[in-house]
C-alpha positions as CSV (number, residue, x, y, z in Angstrom):
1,X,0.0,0.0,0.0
2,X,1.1,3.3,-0.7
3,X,-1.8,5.6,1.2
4,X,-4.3,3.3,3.1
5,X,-1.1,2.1,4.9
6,X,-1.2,0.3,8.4
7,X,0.1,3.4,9.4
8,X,-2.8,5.6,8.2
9,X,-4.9,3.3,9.7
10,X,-3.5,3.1,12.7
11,X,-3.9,7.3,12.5
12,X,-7.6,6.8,11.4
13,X,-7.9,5.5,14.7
14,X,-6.6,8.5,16.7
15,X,-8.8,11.4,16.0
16,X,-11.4,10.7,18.3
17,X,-8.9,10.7,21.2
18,X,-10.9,12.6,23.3
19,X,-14.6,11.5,22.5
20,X,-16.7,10.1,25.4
21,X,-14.1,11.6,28.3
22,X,-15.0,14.2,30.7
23,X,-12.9,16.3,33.1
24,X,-13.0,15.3,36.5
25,X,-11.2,16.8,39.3
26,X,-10.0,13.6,41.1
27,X,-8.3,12.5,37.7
28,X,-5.2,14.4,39.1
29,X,-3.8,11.6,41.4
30,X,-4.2,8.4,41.8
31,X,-6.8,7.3,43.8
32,X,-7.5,3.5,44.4
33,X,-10.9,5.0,45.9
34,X,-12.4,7.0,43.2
35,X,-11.2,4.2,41.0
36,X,-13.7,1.8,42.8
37,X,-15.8,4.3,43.0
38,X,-16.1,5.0,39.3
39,X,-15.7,1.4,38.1
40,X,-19.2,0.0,40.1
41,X,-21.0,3.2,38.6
42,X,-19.8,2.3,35.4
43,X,-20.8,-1.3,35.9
44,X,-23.8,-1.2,37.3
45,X,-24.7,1.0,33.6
46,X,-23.0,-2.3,31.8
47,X,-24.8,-4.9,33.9
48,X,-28.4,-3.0,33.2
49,X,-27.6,-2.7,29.6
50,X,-26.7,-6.4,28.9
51,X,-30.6,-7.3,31.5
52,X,-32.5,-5.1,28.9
53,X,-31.0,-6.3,25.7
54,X,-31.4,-10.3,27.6
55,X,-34.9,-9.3,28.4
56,X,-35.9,-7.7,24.9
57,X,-38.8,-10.1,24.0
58,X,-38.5,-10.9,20.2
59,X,-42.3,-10.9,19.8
60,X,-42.3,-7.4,18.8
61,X,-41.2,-8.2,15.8
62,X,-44.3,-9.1,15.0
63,X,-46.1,-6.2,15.2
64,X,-45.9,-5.3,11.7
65,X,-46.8,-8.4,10.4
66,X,-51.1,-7.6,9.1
67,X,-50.2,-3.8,9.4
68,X,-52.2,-1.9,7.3
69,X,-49.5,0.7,5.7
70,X,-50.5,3.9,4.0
71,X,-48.8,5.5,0.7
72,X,-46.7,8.5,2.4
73,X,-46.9,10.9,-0.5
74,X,-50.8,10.4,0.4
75,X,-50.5,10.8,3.7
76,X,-48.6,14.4,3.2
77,X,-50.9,15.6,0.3
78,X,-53.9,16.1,2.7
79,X,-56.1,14.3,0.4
80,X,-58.6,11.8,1.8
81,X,-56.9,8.2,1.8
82,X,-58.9,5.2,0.1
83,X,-58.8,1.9,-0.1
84,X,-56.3,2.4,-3.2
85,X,-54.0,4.1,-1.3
86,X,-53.2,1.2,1.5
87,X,-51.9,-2.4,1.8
88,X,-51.6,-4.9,4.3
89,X,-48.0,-5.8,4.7
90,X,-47.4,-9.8,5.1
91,X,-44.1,-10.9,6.8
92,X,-42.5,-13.9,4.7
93,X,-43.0,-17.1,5.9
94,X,-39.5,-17.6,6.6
95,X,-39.0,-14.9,8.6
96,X,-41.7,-15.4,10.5
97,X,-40.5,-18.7,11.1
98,X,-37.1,-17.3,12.1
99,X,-38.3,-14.6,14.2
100,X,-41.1,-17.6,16.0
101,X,-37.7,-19.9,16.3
102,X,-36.1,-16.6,18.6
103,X,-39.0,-16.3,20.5
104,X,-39.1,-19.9,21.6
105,X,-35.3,-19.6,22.9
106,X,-36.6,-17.3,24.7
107,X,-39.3,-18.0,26.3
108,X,-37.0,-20.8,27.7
109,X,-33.8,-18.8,28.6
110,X,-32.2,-19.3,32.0
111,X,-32.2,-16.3,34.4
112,X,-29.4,-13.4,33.2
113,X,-26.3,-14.6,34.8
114,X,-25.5,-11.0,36.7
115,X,-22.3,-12.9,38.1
116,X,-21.0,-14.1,34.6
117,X,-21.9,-10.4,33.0
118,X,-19.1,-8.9,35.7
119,X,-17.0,-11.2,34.9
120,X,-16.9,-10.3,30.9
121,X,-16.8,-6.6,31.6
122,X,-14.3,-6.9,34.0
123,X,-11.9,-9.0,31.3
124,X,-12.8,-6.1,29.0
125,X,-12.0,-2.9,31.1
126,X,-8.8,-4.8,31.8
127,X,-7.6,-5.5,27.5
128,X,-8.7,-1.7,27.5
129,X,-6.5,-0.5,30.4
130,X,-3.6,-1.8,28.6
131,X,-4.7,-1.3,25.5
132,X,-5.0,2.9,25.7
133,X,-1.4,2.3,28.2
134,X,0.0,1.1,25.2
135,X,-1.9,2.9,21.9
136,X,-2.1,6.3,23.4
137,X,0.3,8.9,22.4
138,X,3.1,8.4,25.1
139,X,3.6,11.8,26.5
140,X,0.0,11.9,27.0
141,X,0.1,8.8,29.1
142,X,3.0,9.9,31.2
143,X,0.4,12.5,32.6
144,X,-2.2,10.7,33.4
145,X,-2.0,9.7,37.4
146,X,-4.5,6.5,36.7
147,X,-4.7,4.6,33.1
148,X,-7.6,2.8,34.9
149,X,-10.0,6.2,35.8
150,X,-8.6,7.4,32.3
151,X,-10.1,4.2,30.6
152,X,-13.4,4.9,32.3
153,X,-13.8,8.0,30.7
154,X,-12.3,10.7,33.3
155,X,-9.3,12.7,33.0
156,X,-7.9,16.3,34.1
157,X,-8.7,19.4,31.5
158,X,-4.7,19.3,30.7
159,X,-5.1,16.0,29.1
160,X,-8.9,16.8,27.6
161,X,-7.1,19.6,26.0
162,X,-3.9,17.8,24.8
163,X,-6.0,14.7,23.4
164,X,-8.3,17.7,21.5
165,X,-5.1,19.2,19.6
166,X,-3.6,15.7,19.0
167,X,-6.9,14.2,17.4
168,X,-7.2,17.3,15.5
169,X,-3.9,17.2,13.8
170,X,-4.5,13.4,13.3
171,X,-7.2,14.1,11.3
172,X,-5.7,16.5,8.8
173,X,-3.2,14.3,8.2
174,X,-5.8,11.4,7.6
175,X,-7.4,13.7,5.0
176,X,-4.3,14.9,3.7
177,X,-2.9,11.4,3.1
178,X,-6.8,10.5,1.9
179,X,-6.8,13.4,-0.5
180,X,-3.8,12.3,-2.4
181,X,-5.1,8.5,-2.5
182,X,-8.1,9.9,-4.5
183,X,-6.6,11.9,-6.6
184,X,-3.5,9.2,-7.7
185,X,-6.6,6.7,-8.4
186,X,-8.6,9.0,-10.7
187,X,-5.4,10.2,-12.5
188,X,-4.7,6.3,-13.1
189,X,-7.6,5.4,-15.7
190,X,-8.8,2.3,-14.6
191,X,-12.4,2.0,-16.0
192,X,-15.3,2.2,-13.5
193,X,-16.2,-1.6,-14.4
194,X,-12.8,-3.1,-13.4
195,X,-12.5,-1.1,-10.2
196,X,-16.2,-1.9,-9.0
197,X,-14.6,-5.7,-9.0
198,X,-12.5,-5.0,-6.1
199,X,-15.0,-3.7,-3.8
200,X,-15.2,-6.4,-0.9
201,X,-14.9,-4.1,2.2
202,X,-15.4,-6.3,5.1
203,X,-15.8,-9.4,3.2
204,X,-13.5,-12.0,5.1
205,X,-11.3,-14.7,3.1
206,X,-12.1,-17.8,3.2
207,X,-9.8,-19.0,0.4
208,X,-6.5,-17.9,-0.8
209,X,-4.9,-20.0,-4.2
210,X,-2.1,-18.8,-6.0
211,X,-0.2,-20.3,-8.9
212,X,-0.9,-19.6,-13.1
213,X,-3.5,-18.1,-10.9
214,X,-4.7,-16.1,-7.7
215,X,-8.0,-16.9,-6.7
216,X,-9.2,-15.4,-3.4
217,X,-13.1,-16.5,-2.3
218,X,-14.5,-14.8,0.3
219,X,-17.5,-15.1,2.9
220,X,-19.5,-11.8,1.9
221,X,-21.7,-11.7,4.9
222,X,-20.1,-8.5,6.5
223,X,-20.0,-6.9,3.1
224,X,-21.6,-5.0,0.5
225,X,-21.6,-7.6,-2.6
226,X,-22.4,-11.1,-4.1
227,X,-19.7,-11.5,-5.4
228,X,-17.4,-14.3,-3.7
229,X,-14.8,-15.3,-5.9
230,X,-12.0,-12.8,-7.2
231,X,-9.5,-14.0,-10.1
232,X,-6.4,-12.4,-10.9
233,X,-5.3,-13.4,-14.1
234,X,-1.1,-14.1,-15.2
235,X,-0.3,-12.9,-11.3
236,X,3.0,-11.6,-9.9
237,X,3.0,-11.6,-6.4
238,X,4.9,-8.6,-5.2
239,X,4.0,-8.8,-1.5
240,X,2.0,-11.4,0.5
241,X,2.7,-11.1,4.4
242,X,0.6,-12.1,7.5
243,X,-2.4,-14.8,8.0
244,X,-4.8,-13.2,4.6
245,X,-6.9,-16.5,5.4
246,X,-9.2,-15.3,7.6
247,X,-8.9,-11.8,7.6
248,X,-11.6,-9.5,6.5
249,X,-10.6,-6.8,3.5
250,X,-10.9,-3.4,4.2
251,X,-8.8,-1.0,1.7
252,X,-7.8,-1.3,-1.8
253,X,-5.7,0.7,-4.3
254,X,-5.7,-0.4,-8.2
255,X,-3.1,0.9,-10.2
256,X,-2.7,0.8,-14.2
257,X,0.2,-0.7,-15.4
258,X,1.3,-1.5,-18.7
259,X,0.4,-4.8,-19.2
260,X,-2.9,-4.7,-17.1
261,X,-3.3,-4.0,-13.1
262,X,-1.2,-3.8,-10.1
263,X,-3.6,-4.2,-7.0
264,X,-3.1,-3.5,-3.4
265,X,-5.4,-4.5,-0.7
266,X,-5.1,-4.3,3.1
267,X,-6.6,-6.8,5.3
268,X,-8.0,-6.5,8.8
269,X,-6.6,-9.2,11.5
270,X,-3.7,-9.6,13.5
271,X,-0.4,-7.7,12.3
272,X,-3.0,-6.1,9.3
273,X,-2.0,-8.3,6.3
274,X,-1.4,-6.8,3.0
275,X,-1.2,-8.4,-0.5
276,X,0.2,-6.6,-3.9
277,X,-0.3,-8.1,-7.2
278,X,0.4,-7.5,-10.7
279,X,-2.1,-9.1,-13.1
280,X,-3.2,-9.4,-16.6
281,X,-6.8,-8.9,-15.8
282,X,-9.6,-8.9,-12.9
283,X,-12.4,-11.0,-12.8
284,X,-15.1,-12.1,-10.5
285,X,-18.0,-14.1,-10.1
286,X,-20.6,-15.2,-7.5
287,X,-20.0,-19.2,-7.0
């Protein structure tokens, strides 16, 4: 990659530094206390959360199934509304049958399991205590007394500030670096068609064969296609690093070369894999 880089995604991540933090006063020192203090508040918020989603009784939704639904363009003209202008919507009968199948789980779920809920957030708050030790800019971290209070969403207005000017200049690098990405792939004249058969963002692969080929077929669940199988025609491999197999695509850059394409994508998983390849032709179909 020579934009959507590992590195600008990394910086994609890092201009929201300060969202969802507030100043508070005790965020000056450390303070096993507050820290306790903070952490059950915060909890308790989780543990309700996870009882109302448990609780949320999939029988409403049926409530649209034998609806009758008005035309809105009818509804905003004023005009009286006949028979004409309504319908009775009908669910499918498979997703009825789906939604019926979640309802009987259900109605036979165990009690929530407040005990095992504590225990998940509790694994969680302690990856994100290490991960912001260890992802935030470090001369940010080296002021804050309590990585822990920080984590929960409380810091001192020296570090609110600091995180503000940092995910500022974050972002216009991001747009900087994203600014020259689209204008290096308009200036490379690959037609419309042959870049709309790269588009699997979030699609994860399932299948990665090279050889007089590279074929890569993905699951397209996550994504925004159909399509499942991608075909790079007389390859050269430039680059393949890191476990593609599993990993889910999220950027690509096509370049125009003499002889046909040179394609790079970046994958999301551990250590971001990347894959550059110099091909004949592109081609896809849904298997």
């Amino acid at each position: 990659m020579k934009y959507l880089t590992k590195e600008w995604y990394e910086l994609c991540q890092q201009t929201h530094l300060h969202f969802g933090l507030r100043v508070h006063n005790g965020a000056y020192e450390f303070d096993e206390n507050l820290f306790l203090r903070l952490y059950k508040k915060k909890e308790k918020a989780h543990v309700k959360e996870e009882r109302g989603m448990y609780d949320l009784d999939p029988r409403f939704m049926l409530e649209h199934d034998g609806q009758v639904m008005t035309r809105v363009e009818k509804i905003f003209s004023g005009e009286e509304v006949t028979e004409e202008d309504q319908m009775v919507f009908h669910m499918p009968p498979e997703e009825r049958a789906h939604i019926e199948k979640h309802i009987a789980e259900y109605d036979v779920r165990p009690p929530f399991d407040e005990k095992k809920c504590k225990e998940e957030y509790k694994e969680s708050m302690e990856w994100n205590f290490q991960y912001k030790a260890e992802n935030l800019p470090q001369e940010i971290v080296e002021q804050i007394a309590d990585i822990r209070v920080f984590t929960l969403g409380y810091c001192t207005r020296e570090v609110m500030l600091q995180l503000k000017k940092q995910s500022a200049e974050n972002r216009r690098e991001m747009e900087r670096v994203s600014t020259q990405y689209r204008e290096t792939m308009m200036a490379q004249e690959v037609p419309d068609e042959i870049h709309g058969r790269v588009q699997y963002h979030d699609c994860t692969v399932t299948e990665l064969l090279t050889g007089d080929e590279v074929v890569i077929r993905f699951d397209t669940r996550g994504g925004f296609t159909d399509i499942n199988k991608l075909t790079l025609v007389a390859p050269e491999i430039i680059k393949q690093d890191g476990e593609i197999v599993g990993s889910y695509w999220l950027y690509q850059e096509l370049y125009r070369i003499d002889n046909g394409y040179e394609l790079h994508v970046l994958f999301g998983g551990e250590n971001m894999p990347e894959l550059i390849v110099r091909c004949a032709d592109i081609l896809v179909e849904e298997e």
